[in-house]
N, C-alpha and C positions, 0 to 999 in steps of 0.2 A: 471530478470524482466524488463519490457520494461522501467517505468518512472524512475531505475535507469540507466540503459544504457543513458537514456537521459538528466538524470543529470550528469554525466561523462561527455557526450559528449559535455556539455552546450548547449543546443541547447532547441529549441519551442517544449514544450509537444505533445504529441497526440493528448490531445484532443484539443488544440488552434487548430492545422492543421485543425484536421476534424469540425472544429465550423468555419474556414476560408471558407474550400470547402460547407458547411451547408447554410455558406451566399450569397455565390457565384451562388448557387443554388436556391436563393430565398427562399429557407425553412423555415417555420415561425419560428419565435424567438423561439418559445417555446422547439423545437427543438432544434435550436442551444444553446440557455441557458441550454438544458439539457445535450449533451453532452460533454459541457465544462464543466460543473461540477459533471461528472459521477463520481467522485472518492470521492466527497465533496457535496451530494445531499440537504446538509442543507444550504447550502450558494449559492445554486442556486434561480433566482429569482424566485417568489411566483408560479408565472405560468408555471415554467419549472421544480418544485420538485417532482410532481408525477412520472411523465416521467425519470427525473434526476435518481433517487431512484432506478426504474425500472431497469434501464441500470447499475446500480452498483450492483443490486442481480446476473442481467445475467453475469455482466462480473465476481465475483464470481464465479458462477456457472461454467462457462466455465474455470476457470482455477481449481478450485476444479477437477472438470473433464480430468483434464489434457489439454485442449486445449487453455491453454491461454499463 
């Protein structure tokens, strides 16, 4: 699985990167607050849990599916 490789490896989760390129992008917060906490959708802020939530059934989904 990816977030233990990347704890082996010490190094900056996935989702910090993509919440860095998120902001880089200008993306509203609500966006990058949700993908930083797509693993932990309850400890995202208020305006980024539905969204948050979202992205943790799909990413589920897709490894249930084998694609993750």
């Amino acid at each position: 699985p990816v977030r233990a490789a990347e704890a082996r490896a010490h190094c900056v989760g996935h989702e910090r990167c993509v919440a860095l390129v998120f902001e880089s992008w200008k993306l509203p917060p609500n966006l990058v607050g949700a993908v930083l906490h797509h693993h932990e959708p309850l400890a995202a802020p208020a305006g980024s849990r539905v969204v948050s939530a979202l992205v943790n059934v799909a990413n589920h989904v897709a490894i249930s599916a084998g694609l993750g």
